[in-house]
N, C-alpha and C positions, 0 to 999 in steps of 0.2 A: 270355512272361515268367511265371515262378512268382507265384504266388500270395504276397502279402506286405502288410505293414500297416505304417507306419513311425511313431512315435509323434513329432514335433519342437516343443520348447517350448514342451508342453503340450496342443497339437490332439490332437484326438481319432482315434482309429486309422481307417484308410480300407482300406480291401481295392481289390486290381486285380489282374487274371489270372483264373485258374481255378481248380476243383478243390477239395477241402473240407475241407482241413487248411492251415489261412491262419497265416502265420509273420509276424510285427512285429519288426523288424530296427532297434535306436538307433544311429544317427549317432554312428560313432567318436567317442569324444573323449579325448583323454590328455593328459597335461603333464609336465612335468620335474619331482622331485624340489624341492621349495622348504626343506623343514622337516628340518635336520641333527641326525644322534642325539644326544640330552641327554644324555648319561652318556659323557661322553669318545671319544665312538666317531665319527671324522668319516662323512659320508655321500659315499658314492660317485656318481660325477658318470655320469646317466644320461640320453641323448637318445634314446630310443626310435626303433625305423627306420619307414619309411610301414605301412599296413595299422593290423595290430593293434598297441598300444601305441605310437599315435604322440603327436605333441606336436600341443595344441591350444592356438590364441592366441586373445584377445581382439581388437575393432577396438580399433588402436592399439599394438599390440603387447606388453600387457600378457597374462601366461600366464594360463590358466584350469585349477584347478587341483580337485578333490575329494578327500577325506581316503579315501572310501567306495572310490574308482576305484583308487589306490594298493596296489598288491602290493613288500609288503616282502620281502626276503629279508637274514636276519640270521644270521651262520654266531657261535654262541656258542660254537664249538669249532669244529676244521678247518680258520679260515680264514689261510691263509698260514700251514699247520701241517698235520702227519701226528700225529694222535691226537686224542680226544677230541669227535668226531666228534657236533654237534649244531646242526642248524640249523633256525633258526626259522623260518616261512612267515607271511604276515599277509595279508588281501584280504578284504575286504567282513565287515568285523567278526570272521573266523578266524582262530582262533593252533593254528597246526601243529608238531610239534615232528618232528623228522627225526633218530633216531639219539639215542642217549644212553652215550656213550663216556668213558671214563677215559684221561688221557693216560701214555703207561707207561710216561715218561722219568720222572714225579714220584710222590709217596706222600699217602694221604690226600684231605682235601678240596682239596690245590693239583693233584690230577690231576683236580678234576671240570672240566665246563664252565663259563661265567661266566654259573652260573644268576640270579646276584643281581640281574641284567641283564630281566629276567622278572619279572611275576605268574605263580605257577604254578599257582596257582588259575583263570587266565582261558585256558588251554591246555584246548584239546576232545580231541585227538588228537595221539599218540604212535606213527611208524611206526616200526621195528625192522628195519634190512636184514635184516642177519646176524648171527650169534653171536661174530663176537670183540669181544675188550677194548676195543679202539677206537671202537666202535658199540655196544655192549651191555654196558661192565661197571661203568655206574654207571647202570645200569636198579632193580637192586633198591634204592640209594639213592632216588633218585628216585620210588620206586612208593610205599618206606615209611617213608620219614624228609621228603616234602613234604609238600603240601595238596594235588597234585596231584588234580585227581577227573575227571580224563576217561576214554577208553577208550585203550587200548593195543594193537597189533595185531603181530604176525609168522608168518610161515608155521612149518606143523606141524614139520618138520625142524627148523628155528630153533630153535623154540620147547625142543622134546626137547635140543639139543647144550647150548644156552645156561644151562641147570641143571648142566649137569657141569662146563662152562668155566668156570664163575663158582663151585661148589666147590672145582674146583682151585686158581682163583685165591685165593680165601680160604686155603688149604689154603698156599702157596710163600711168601706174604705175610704169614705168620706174624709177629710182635716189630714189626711198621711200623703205621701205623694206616692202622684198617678203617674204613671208609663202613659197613660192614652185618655182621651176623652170618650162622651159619646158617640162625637161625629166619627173619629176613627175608628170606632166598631163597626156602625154601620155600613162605613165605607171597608172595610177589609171585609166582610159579608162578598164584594162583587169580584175580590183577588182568590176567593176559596172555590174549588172545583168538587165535587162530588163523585164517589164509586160505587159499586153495589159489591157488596163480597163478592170471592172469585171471578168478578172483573179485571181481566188481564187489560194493562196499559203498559204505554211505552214511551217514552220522553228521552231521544238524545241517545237512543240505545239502551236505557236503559229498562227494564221488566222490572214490573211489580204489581200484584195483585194480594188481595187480604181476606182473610179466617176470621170467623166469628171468633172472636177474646172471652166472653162470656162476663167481663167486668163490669159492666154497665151498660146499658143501654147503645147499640152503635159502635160499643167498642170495636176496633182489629187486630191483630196480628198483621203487620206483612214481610208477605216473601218479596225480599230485593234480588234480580237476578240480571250481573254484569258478566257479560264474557264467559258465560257460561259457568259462573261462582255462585252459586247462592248463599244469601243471608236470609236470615229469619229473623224479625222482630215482634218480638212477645207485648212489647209496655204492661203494661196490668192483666191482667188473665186468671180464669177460674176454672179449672175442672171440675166444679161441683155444677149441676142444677138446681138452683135454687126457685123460691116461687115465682118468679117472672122469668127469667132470664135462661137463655142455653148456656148450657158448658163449653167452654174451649173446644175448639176443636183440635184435630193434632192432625198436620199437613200428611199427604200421601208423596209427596216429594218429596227428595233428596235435597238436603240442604249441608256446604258447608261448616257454618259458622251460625249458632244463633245466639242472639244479646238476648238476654232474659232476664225477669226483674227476681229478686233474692229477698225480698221485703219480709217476711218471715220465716227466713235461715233454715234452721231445722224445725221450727215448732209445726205440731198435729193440731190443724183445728177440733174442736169438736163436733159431734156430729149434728145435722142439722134440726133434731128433733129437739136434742138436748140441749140444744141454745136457743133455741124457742119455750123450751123449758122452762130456762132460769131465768128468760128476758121478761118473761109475763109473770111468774113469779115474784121475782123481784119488786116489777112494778106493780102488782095488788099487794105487797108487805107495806107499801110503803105508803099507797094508798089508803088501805085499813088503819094505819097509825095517824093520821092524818093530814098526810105531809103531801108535796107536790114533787111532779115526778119531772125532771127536765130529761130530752135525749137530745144530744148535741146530735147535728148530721147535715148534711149539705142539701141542699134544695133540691137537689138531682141524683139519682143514685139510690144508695142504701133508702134515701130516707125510705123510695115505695116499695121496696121489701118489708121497712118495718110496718109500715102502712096495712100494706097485704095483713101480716100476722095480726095484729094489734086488733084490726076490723073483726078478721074471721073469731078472734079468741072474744072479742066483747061479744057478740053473736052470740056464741053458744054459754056463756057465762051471764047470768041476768043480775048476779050480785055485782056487777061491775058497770052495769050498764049506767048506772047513777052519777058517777066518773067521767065530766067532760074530756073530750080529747082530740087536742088543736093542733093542727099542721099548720106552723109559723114559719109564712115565705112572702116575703113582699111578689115574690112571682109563681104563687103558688096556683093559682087559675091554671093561668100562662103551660107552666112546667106540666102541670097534668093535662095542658089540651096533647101536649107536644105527644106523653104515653099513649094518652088514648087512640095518637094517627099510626104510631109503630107499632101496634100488637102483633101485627103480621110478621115482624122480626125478632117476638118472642117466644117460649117453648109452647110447648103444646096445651099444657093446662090452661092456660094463658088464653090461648086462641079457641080453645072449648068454651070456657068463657065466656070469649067477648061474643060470642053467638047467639047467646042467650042475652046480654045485659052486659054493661059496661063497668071491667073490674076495677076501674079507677075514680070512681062514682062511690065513696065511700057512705054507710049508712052513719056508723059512730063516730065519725072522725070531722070534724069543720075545720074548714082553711080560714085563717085569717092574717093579716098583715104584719098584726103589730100589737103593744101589751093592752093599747086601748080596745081591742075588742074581745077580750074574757076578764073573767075578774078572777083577778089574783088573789081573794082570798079565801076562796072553798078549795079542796084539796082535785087535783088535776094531771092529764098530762099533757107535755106539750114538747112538742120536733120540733125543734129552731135549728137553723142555722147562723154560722158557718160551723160544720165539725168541729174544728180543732180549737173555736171558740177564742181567736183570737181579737175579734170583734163584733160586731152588729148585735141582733137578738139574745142569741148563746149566751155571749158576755155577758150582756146584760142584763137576763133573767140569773145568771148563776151567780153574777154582785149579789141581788138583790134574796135570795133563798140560800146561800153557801152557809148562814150563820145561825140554821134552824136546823136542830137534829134529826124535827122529823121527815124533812127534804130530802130527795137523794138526784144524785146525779148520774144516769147510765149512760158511759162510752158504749157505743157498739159499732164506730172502725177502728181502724189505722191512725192515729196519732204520732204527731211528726215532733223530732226533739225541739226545744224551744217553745215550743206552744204551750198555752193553758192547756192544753186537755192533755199533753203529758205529765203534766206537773203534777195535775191533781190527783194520777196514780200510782203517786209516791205518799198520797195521804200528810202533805202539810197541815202545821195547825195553822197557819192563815197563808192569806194569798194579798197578790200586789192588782189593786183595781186599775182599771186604763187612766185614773185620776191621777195614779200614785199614793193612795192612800194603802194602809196595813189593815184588813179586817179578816175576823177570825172563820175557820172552814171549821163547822159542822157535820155537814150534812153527811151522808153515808155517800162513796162513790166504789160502782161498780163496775164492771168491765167484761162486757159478754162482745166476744167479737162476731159484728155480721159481714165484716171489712170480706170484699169478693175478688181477694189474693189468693195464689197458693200457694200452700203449705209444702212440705217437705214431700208429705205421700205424691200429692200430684204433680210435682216438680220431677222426684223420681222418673214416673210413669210415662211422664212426658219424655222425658229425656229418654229411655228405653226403646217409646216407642219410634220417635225421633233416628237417633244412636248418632250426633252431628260428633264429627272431628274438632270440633275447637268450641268452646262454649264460653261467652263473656258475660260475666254478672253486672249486673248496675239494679237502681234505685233498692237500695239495700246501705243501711247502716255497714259500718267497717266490719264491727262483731260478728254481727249475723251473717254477712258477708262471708268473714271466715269460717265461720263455723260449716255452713252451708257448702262451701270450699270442700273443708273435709270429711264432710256426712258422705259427700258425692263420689268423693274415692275410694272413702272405706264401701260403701255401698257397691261396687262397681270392680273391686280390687280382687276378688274368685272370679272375675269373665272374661271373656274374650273379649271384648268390648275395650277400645283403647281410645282415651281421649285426652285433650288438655282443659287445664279451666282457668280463667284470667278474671283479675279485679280489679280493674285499673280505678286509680282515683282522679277527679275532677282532671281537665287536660292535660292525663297523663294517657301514651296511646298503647293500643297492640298493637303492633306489625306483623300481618300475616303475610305468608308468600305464596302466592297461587299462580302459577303458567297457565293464564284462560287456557283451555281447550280451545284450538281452532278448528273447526270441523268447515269444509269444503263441497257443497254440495254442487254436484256436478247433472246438467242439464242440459236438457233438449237433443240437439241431434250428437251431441257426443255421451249421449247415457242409452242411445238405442241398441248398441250391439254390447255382449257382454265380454267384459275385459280379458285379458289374458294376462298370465302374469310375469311383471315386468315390461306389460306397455308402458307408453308414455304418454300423457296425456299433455293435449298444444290447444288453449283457448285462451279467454281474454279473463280474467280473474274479476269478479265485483266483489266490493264490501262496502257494505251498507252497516253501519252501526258495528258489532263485532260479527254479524253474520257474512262468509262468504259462499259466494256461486263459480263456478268454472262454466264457462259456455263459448260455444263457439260465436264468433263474432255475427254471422249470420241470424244467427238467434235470441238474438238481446231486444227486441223489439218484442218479440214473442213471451223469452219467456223471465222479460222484465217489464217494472212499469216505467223505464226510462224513453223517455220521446226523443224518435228519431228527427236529428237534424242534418241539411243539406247545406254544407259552406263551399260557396263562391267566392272563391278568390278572384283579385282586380288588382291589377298590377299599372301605372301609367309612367314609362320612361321615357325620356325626352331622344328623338333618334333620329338623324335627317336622312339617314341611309332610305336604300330601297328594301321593302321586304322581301324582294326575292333572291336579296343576298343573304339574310338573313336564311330563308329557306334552302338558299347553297347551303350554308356554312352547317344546319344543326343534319344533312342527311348523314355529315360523321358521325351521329350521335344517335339519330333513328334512322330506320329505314322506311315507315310510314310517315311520309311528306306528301300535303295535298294541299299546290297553291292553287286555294278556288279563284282568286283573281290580283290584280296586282298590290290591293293590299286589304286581302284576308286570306289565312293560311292556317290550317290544320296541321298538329304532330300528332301521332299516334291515335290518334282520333280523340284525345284528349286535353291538349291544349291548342287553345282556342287565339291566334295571334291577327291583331288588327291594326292598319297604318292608318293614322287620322293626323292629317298636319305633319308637325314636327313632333309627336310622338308616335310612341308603339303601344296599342292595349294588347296585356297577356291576362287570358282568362283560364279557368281552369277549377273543377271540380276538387273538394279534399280528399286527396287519397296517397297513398307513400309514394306511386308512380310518378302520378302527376307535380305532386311536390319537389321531387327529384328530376324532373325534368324541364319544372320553371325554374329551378334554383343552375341548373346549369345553361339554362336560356339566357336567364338574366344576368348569372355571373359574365356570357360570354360580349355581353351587349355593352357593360361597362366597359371592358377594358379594347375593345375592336375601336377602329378608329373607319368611317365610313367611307368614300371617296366616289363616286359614282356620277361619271357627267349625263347630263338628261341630254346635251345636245352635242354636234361635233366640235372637234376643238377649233379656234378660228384659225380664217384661210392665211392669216397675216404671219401663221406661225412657220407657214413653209413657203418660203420664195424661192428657196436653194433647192434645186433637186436635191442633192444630194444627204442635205438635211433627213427628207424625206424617204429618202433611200436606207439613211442609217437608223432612222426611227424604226422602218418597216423594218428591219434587221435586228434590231434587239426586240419586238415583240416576235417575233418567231423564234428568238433564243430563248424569249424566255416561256413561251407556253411551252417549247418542247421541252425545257425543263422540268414544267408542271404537267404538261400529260404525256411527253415521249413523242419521239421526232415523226414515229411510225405513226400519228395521228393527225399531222401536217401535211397537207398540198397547198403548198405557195406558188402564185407566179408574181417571178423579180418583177418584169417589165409594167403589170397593172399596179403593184403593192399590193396584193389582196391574196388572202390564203384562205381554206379551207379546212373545217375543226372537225373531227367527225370522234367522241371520246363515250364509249358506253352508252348505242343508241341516242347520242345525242350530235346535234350538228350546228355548224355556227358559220357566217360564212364572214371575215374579217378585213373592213378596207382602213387601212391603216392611215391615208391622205386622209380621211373624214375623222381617222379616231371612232372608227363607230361599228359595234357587232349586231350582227341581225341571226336571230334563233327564235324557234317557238317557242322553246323553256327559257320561262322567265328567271328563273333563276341562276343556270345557265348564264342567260344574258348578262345577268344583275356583276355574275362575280368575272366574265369577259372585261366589264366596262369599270370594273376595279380595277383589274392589271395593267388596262390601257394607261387609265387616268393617274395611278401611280409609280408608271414608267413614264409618264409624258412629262409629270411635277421632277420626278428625279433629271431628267434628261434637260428640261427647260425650266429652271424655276421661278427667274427672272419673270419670263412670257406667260407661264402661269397663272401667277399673283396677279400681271395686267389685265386680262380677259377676265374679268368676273364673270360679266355676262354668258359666260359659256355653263354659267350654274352650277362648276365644280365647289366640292366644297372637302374639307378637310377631315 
């Protein structure tokens, strides 16, 4: 049996097994979702499978629930939707934000997410897959028109494309309204932080590091891991290898819960040959008839895949070479310096390659801006963006050719509802210009997807090799959404394999229930000897983020990076007494008393007591001792009342013998009361006795009022009894004699 400690309602952790790194493992406990989003958003109905995140009941059947144990997932964009890409994470007091996308069927603040659904103030982190629109183009909103003040994180690639995408974008989006300027971009540039794949970081306790995505350029995957929960975020991802780019990878971790995107449901791409096939096809039909070829595509991305083909296939085809073919990107330089710096983060052909000559250095293909630099009227082809062709170049080369049959138009991604590029493959006989004008559609449009989502097979596969307990769908239509839903459990319904699947829509949440695992790592001199079972383990407990340690107090300097401090305590109470009544009075309390002089005084060798004036300084090091032995110092110092004459009392006070006779008479009543009579030698006729009480001695002349001992302290509490049997006996005469420098 390993070595373990298990903490249950409350007992105290117990060790059995072996070995010197002792693990405390808490008793699963989960429940169902009780508590429905307050803001219109209903909550999704979740029952957790056995293991981790299961359901825990009370006797009687009542559920047992904690707010603390609850992992939210709230998709504020994405969900039963392609765009806009943002979702929220929540578990053990963390708010994670996933993605911050503009949706790019609409204009303005109705393309952002439904931030208002947020504090954005209480968001610690901000992960960033990729660089398109849908994931990243209301990032520089959000950096600098919220409160946001967490950190923000995306890989170096990302980081570099998402400056140019989001210029463009500003740039095509020209007369519609903007979320942000230029200056705001370039200023959210200095808010964004940079990671390399499987760079493990940590913010606030939380873990997360990221997987190559295989979607574009930079894309990731990340693993979020709170309290010992893991999440896995997919955003866009490919398991295919295409001509630049690696495939997904698929974590060797265990993960609970992964969001994944659903974007095409159940459908089977084709294979990669054969959509290179039809793509080039296509465009020499359409070319030999003499028509121009438009491909819609984004400036980043897909376009250099098609790029890649298009080059290699004019190459070895010389009937085609005659066929100008223009890469239209007002930041088309710009974008391909960006590929030609990350090849090193591309596959392998890729990198054989650039060894030789640089594959983004095209021979058939010219970059130019804008329509004034080809001429539109030899037949042609030409990559404009934006994809979905809602405006800039796309648009407006597909106005200007949509009304000529021998023109065609190939889609080759993802087209999002609303947009031009969905419409037109429904094959309208016209379409509405950005004027508002009605002109007639022509041209042939075709539809070869190069879009670098996955399909149903690598969705599967993923998830097999994966095998996560709880899996949440987003950026994915509703349809495909379901369908996908149910490909997953007919697929999966002959296995052992037991999971749930959720498809929340816009701020509507999961509620999952997960009892982090608290695991207890036990250190330094209390992991040297090996446990027995049913010890008890006694040290000082740290936690740090959700990690704890058990160590013996002596070993926290050692084997933490906490700095040791030394507190001095200084105490100043106002005291006119003597200290070495003081020093009488606490040897009730200790028996190491050492008055070094009449007023500096040692207890236990740890408090430190000083008379300066008419105060008393108590010093003293932090420790439970010492703390408990100035607190009973100083309680005893408030409430004592001081009385101690420094000189005799005056002569004026005894004229009367007999006065003096009966004074000397009650002070030997009354020490014998306080030390016992067998510690008394008095002679009547001088008034002077003799004290002699546990090695100590005192010799007492009553006429003067005045004790003579080497112990000062001793002394101190003699010339107390004196002085407040003399005030009782004479009170009057007291009060007159100041000068005798009694005091009260």
């Amino acid at each position: 049996m390993p070595p373990s400690m298990e903490n249950r309602g409350g007992a105290p952790f117990m060790a059995s097994g072996s070995g010197g790194d002792y693990r405390a493992s808490s008793v699963p406990n989960a429940g169902p979702p009780l508590r429905p989003y307050q803001r219109g958003g209903a909550q999704a109905v979740v029952t957790p499978t056995a293991g981790r995140g299961r359901v825990a009941k009370k006797p009687g059947g009542a559920r047992q629930v904690d707010e603390e144990d609850q992992l939210i997932v709230r998709p504020l964009g994405a969900g039963q939707e392609v765009g806009r890409s943002c979702i929220l994470l929540e578990f053990k007091g963390k708010k994670i934000l996933l993605d911050m996308g503009i949706h790019p069927a609409y204009n303005g603040h109705a393309s952002l997410p439904y931030l208002d659904h947020i504090n954005v103030e209480e968001i610690e982190l901000l992960l960033i897959t990729h660089f398109h629109l849908d994931h990243a183009g209301a990032l520089p909103y959000f950096l600098m028109k919220t409160k946001f003040k967490g950190r923000c994180f995306m890989t170096h690639a990302t980081k570099a494309i998402y400056r140019w995408m989001l210029a463009d974008f500003l740039r095509v989006s020209q007369g519609q309204e903007q979320l942000f300027t230029e200056s705001d971009l370039e200023q959210s540039m200095e808010k964004i932080e940079t990671m390399d794949f499987h760079e493990e970081k940590e913010i606030g306790g939380v873990r997360f590091w990221g997987y190559t995505a295989g979607h574009v350029l930079g894309a990731a995957m990340f693993m979020i891991e709170i309290a010992g929960v893991r999440v896995l975020y997919t955003g866009d991802f490919s398991k295919e290898e295409d001509r630049h780019l690696c495939a997904a990878e698929i974590p060797s971790e265990r993960c609970d819960v992964v969001i994944m995107e659903s974007t095409y449901g159940i459908h089977v791409h084709e294979d990669r040959q054969t959509r290179e096939h039809r793509l080039v096809s296509q465009i020499a039909n359409i070319l030999h008839r003499g028509g121009k070829v438009l491909i819609p595509s984004f400036a980043l991305g897909r376009a250099q895949e098609i790029l890649l083909i298009l080059d290699e296939h004019w190459k070895s085809h010389p009937e085609l070479q005659n066929f100008p073919m223009y890469y239209a990107s007002a930041l088309a330089k710009k974008c391909m310096s960006v590929y030609e710096t990350y090849t090193g983060a591309m596959n392998d052909r890729i990198k054989r390659i650039s060894a030789v000559h640089n594959p983004f250095k095209f021979e058939w293909i010219q970059s130019i801006r804008g329509r004034e630099d080809f001429d539109e009227k030899e037949p042609c082809v030409v990559i404009a963006s934006p994809g979905m062709m809602q405006s800039g170049l796309s648009r407006e080369l597909f106005e200007l050719w949509c009304s000529d049959p021998k023109n065609g138009c190939i889609i080759a991604g993802y087209v999002v509802e609303g947009t031009l590029g969905k419409l037109i493959l429904t094959e309208p006989t016209e379409i509405t210009t950005l004027a508002g004008q009605k002109i007639p559609r022509r041209c042939t449009v075709d539809y070869v997807s190069f879009s670098a989502h996955t399909d149903f097979k690598q969705t599967t596969d993923f998830i097999t090799a994966l095998k996560p307990p709880q899996i949440i769908l987003v950026h994915g239509e509703a349809a495909e959404m379901g369908r996908l839903k149910m490909g997953l459990n007919r697929e999966f319904e002959n296995t052992d394999y037991k999971f749930q699947i959720h498809t929340p829509g816009n701020t509507r949440s999961v509620s999952l229930n997960f009892r982090g695992e608290k695991t207890v790592k036990v250190v330094g001199t209390l992991a040297e000897k090996r446990p027995r079972d049913g010890e008890e383990f006694s040290g000082m407990l740290l936690k740090k983020s959700f990690t704890y340690t058990l160590a013996d107090a002596k070993d926290i300097a050692n084997v933490t990076d906490l700095p040791k401090t030394e507190l001095t305590h200084r105490v100043s109470i106002s005291y006119n007494g003597s200290l070495g009544n003081v020093a009488n009075l606490m040897q009730d309390i200790c028996s190491d008393v050492e008055l070094t002089s009449e007023t500096e005084a040692v207890f236990l060798g740890i408090l430190r007591v000083k008379k300066e004036g008419p105060c008393l300084i108590v010093e003293w090091d932090g420790s439970a001792l010492a703390d408990m032995l100035s607190d009973a110092l100083l309680g005893m110092l408030v409430h004592i009342q001081e009385d101690e004459p420094s000189d005799a009392l005056p002569k004026q006070s005894w004229d009367d013998v007999s006065e003096r006779r009966r004074y000397f008479d009650a002070v030997r009543q009354l020490l014998s009361e306080v030390y016992g009579a067998d510690c008394i030698t008095a002679d009547e006729e001088q008034r002077t006795m003799k004290l002699d009480v546990k090695g100590k001695s005192a010799e007492i002349f009553t006429d003067d009022c005045k004790a003579v001992t080497a112990d000062l302290g001793f002394r101190s509490s003699l010339y107390t009894y004196l002085a407040r049997l003399y005030r009782s006996m004479y009170p009057v005469d007291f009060w007159c004699h100041t000068e005798a420098g009694l005091v009260i």
